[in-house]
SEVEXTOR-824966 format. One record per residue (C-alpha): residue number from 0; residue in one letter; x, y, z. Coordinates in steps of 0.02 Angstrom, whole numbers, plus 32768, in hexadecimal, padded with zeros to 4 digits. Example, Ala and Ser with C-alpha at 12.3 -4.5 7.8 and 13.67 -1.06 7.14 Angstrom:
<pts>
<pt k="0" r="a" xx="8267" yy="7F1F" zz="8186"/>
<pt k="1" r="s" xx="82AC" yy="7FCB" zz="8165"/>
</pts>
This chain:
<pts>
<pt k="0" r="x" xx="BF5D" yy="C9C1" zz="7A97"/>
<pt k="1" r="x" xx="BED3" yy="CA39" zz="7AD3"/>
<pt k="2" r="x" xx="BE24" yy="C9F7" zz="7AD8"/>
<pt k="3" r="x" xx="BDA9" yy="CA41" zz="7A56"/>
<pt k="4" r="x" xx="BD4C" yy="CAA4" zz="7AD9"/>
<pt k="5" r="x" xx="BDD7" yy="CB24" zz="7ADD"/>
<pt k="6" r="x" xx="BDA2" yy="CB46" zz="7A16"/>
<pt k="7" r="x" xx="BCF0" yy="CB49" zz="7A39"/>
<pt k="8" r="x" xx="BD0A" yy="CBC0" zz="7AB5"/>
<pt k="9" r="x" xx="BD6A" yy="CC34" zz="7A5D"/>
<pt k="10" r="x" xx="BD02" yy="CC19" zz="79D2"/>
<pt k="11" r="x" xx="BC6C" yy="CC59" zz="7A34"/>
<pt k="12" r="x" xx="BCB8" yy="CCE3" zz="7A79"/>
<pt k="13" r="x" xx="BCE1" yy="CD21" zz="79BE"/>
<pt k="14" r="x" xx="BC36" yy="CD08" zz="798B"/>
<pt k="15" r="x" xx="BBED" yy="CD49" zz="7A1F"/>
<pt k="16" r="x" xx="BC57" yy="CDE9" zz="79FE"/>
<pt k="17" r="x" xx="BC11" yy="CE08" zz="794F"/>
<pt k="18" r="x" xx="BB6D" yy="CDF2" zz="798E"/>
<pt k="19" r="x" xx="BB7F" yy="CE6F" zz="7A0C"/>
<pt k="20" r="x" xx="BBBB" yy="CED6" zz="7976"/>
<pt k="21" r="x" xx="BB2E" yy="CEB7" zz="7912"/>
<pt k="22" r="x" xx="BA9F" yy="CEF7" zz="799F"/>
<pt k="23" r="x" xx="BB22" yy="CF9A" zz="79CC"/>
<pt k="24" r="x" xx="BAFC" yy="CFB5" zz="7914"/>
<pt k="25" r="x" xx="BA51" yy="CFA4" zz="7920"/>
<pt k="26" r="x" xx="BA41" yy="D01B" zz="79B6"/>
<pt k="27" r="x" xx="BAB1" yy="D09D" zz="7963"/>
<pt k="28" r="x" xx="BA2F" yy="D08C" zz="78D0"/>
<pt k="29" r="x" xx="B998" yy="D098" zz="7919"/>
<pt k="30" r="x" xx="B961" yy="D14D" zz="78FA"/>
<pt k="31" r="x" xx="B9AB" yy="D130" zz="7845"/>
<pt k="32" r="x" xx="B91E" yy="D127" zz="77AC"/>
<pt k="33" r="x" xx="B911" yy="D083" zz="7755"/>
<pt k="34" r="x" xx="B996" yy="D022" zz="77BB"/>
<pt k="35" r="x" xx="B969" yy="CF66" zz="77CB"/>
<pt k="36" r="x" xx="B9AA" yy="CF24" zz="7863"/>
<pt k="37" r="x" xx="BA2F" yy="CE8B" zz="785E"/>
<pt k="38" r="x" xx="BA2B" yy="CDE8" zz="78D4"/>
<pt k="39" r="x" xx="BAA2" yy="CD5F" zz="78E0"/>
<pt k="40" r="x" xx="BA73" yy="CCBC" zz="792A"/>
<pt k="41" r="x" xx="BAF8" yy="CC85" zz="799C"/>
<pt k="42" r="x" xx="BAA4" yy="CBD9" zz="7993"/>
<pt k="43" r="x" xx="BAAF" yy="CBCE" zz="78F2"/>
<pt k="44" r="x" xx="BB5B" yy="CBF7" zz="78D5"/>
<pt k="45" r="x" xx="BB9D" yy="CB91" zz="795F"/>
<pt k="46" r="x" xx="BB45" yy="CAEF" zz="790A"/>
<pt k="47" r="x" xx="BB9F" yy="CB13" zz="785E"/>
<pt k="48" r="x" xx="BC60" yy="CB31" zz="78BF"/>
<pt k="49" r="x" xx="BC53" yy="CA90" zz="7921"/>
<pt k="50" r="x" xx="BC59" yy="C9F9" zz="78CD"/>
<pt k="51" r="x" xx="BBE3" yy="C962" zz="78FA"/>
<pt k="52" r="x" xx="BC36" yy="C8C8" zz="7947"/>
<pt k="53" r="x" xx="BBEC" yy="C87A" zz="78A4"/>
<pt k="54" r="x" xx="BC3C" yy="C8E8" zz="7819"/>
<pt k="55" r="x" xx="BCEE" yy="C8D6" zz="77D5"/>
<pt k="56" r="x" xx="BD6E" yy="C976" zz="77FE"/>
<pt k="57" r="x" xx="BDBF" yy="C9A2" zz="7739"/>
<pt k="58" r="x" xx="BE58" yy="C967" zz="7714"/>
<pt k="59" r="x" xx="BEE6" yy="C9EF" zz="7711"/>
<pt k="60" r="x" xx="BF9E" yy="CA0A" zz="76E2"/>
<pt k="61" r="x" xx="BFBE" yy="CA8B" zz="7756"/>
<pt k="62" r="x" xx="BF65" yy="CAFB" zz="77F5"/>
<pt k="63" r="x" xx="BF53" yy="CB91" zz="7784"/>
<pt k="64" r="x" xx="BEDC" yy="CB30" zz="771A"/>
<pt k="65" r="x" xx="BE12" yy="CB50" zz="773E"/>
<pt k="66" r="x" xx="BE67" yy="CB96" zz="77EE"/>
<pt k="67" r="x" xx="BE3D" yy="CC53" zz="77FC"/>
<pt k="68" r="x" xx="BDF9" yy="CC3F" zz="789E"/>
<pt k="69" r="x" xx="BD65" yy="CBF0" zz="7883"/>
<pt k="70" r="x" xx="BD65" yy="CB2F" zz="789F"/>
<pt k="71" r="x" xx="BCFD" yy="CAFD" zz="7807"/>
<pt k="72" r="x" xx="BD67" yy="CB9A" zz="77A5"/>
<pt k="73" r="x" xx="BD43" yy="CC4C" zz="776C"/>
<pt k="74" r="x" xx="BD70" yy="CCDD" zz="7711"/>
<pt k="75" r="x" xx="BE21" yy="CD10" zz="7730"/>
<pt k="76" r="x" xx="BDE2" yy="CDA8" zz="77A0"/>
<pt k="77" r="x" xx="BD3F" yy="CD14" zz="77E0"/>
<pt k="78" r="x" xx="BCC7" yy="CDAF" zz="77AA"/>
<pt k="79" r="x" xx="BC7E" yy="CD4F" zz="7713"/>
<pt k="80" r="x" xx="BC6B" yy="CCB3" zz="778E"/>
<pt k="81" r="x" xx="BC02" yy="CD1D" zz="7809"/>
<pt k="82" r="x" xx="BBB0" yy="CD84" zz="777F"/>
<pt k="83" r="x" xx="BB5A" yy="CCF4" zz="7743"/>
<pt k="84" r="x" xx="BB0D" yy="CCD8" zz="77D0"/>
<pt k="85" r="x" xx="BACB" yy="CD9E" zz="77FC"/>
<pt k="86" r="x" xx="BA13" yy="CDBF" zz="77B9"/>
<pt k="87" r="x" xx="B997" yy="CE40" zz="77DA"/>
<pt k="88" r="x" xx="B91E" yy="CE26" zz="7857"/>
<pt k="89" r="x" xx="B868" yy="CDF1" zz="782F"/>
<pt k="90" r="x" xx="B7FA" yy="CE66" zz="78A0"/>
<pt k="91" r="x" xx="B73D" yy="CE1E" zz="789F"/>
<pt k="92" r="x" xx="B707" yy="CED1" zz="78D7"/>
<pt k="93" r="x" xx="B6EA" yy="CF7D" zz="7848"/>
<pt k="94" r="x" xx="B78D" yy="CFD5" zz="7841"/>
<pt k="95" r="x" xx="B791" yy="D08C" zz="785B"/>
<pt k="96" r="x" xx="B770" yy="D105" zz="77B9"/>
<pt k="97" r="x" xx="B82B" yy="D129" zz="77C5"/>
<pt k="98" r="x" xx="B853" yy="D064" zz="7775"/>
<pt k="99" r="x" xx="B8AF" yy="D054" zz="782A"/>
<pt k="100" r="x" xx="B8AD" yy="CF9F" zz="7862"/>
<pt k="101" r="x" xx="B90D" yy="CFBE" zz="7910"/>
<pt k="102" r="x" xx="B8AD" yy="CF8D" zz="79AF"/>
<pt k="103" r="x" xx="B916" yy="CFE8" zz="7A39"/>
<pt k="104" r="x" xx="B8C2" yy="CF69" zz="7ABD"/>
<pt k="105" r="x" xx="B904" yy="CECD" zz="7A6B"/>
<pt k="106" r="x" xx="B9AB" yy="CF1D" zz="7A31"/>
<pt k="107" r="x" xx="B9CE" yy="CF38" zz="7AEF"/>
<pt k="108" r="x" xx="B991" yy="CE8D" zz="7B26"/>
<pt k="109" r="x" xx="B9E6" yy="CE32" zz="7AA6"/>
<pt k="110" r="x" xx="BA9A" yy="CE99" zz="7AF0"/>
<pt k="111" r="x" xx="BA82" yy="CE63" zz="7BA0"/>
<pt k="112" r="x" xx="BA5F" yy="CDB3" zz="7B64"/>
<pt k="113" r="x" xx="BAF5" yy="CDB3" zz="7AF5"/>
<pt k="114" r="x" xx="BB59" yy="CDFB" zz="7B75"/>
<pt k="115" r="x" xx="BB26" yy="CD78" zz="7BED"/>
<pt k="116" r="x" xx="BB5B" yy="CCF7" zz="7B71"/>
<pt k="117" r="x" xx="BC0B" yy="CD4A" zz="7B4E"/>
<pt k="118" r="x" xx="BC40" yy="CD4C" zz="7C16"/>
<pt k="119" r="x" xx="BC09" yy="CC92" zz="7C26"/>
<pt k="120" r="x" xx="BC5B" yy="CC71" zz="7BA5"/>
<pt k="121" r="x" xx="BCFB" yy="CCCF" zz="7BC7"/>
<pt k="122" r="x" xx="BCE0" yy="CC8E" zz="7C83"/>
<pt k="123" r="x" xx="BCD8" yy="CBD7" zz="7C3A"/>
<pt k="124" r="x" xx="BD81" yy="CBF5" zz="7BE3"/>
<pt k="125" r="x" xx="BDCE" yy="CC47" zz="7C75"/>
<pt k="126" r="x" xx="BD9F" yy="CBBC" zz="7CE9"/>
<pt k="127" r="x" xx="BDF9" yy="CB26" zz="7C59"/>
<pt k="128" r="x" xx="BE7F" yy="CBA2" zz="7C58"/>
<pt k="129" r="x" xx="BEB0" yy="CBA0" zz="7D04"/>
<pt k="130" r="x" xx="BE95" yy="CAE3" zz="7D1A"/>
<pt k="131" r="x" xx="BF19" yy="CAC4" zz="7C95"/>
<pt k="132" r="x" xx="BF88" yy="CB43" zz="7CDB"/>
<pt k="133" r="x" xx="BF6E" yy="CAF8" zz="7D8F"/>
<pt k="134" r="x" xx="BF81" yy="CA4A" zz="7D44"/>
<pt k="135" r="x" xx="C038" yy="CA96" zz="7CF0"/>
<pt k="136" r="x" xx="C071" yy="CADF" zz="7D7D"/>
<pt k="137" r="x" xx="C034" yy="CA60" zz="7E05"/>
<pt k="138" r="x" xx="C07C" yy="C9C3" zz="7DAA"/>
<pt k="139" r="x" xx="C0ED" yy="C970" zz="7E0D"/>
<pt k="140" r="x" xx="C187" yy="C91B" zz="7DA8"/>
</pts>
């Protein structure tokens, strides 16, 4: 019944949120020896959940199967799903003597861009939500 951009949507958001996760972990780490800081590629992430126009969905017997949230499927809690897509970040410049791989600088740029990201996104799914719940409430019988 809905259109796909509601999942997408939502999908984003979730991934969005453990991104912003993921860099509130690396700020939280930064003045800890040897931590390697984490990324997650929204991009990339978002081109695995949604399906091409060319592939074929799975066949299933049922919405609990390969439905935990994730389009394409997941772990029953969708940490694995996410997990395999967090990696530490490849830093082109010497790392302090501490092993510490956190740059503070990019940490906080990379949270105002996700941030950015989440309210469009949330704003996007606000705006379909109240143009379905006009078009319910508006329709004349």
């Amino acid at each position: 019944m809905f259109s796909k951009i509601y999942d997408i949507l939502g999908e984003s958001l979730n991934v969005l949120d453990d991104r912003q996760n993921i860099i509130a972990s690396n700020i939280a780490n930064a003045n800890t020896p040897g931590y390697k800081a984490k990324t997650l590629n929204f991009e990339d992430v978002m081109k695995s959940l949604v399906l091409s126009e060319s592939s074929l969905p799975m066949k299933t017997n049922s919405v609990k199967d390969l439905s935990n949230g994730y389009m394409n499927g997941g772990a029953p809690d969708g940490s694995g799903f996410i997990k395999s897509f967090v990696h530490n970040q490849t830093d082109e410049s010497i790392p302090p003597l501490d092993g510490n791989t956190v740059d503070l600088s990019k940490e906080m740029t990379d949270m105002a861009s996700n941030a950015i990201r989440f309210e469009a996104a949330a704003g996007l799914l606000t705006k379909k939500f109240t143009m379905l719940n006009y078009a319910i409430t508006q329709a004349n019988p």
